[in-house]
C-alpha positions as CSV (number, residue, x, y, z in Angstrom):
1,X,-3.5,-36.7,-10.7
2,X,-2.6,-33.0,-9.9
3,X,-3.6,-32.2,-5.9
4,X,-3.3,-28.7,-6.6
5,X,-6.0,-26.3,-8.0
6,X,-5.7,-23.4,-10.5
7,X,-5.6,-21.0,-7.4
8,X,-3.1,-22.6,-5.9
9,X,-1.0,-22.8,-8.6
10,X,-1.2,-19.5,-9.4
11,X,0.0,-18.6,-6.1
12,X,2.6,-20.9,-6.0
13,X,3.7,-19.4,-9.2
14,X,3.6,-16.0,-8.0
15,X,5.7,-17.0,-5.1
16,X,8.4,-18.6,-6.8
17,X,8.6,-15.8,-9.3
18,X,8.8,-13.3,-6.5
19,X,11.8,-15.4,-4.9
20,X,13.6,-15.6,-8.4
21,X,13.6,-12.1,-8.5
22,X,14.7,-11.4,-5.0
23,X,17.6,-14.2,-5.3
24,X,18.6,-12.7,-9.0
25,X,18.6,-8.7,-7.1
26,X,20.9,-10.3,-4.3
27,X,23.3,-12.0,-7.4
28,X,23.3,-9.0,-9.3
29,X,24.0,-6.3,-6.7
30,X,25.4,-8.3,-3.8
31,X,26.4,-5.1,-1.7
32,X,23.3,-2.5,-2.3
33,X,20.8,-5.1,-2.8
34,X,18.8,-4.0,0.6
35,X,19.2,0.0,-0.3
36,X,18.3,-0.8,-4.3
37,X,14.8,-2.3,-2.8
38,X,14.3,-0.5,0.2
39,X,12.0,2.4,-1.7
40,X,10.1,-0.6,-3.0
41,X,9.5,-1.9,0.9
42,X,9.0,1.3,1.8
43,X,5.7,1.9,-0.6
44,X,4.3,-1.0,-0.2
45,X,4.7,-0.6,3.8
46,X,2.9,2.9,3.3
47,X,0.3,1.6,0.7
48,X,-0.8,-1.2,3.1
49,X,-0.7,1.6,6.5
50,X,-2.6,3.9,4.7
51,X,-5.2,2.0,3.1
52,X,-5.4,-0.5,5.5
53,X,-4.0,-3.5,3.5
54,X,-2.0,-6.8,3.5
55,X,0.8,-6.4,1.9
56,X,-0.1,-8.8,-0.7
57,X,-3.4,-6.5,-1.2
58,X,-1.0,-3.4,-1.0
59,X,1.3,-5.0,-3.7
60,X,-1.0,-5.7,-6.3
61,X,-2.8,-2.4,-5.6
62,X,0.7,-0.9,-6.5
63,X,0.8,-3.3,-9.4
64,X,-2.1,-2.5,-10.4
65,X,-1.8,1.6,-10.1
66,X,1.7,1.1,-12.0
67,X,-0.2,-1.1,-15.2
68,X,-2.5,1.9,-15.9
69,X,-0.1,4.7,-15.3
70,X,1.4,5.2,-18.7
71,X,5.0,4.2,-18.4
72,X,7.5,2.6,-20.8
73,X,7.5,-0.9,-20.7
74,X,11.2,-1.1,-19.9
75,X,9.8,1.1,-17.0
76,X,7.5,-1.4,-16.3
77,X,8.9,-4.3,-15.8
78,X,12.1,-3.1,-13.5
79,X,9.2,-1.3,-11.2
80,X,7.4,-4.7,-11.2
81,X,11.1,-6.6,-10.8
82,X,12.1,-4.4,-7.8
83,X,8.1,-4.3,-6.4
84,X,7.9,-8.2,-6.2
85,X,11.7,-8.7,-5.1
86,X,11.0,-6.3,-2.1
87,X,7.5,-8.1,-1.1
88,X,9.7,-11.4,-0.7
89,X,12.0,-9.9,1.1
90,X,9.4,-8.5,3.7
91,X,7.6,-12.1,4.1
């Protein structure tokens, strides 16, 4: 019997996906790492200030902004790589 609901699983999901990416940024640019996703920490530090926000809330309003600005999904996916990296790195 599964303890966990679909909520939490989610989450859980999210969290491990946000640690892979961190842990696969440290492997791939051991030395710059910090500086490649300090812009990253940066906005979502500013998004949450200024709106008054979690950062979880100020990430996925990020997110969010970045799905419905129209960007290249190569684009795309290294802002959302570097977004979620830098939120684990901030918990």
């Amino acid at each position: 019997i599964m303890s966990t609901n679909t909520s939490e699983l989610a989450s859980k999901d999210f969290a491990q996906q946000c640690f892979n990416l961190l842990a696969d940024i440290k492997r791939s640019m051991p030395k710059t790492w910090k500086t490649a996703i300090q812009p990253y920490k940066d906005e979502i530090a500013t998004t949450s200030k200024e709106n008054g926000l979690n950062t979880t809330d100020a990430l996925l309003t990020i997110i969010n902004k970045l799905n419905t600005d129209k960007l290249e999904l190569s684009i795309l996916k290294i802002k959302h790589l570097f977004f979620l990296a830098a939120y684990c790195d901030m918990l």
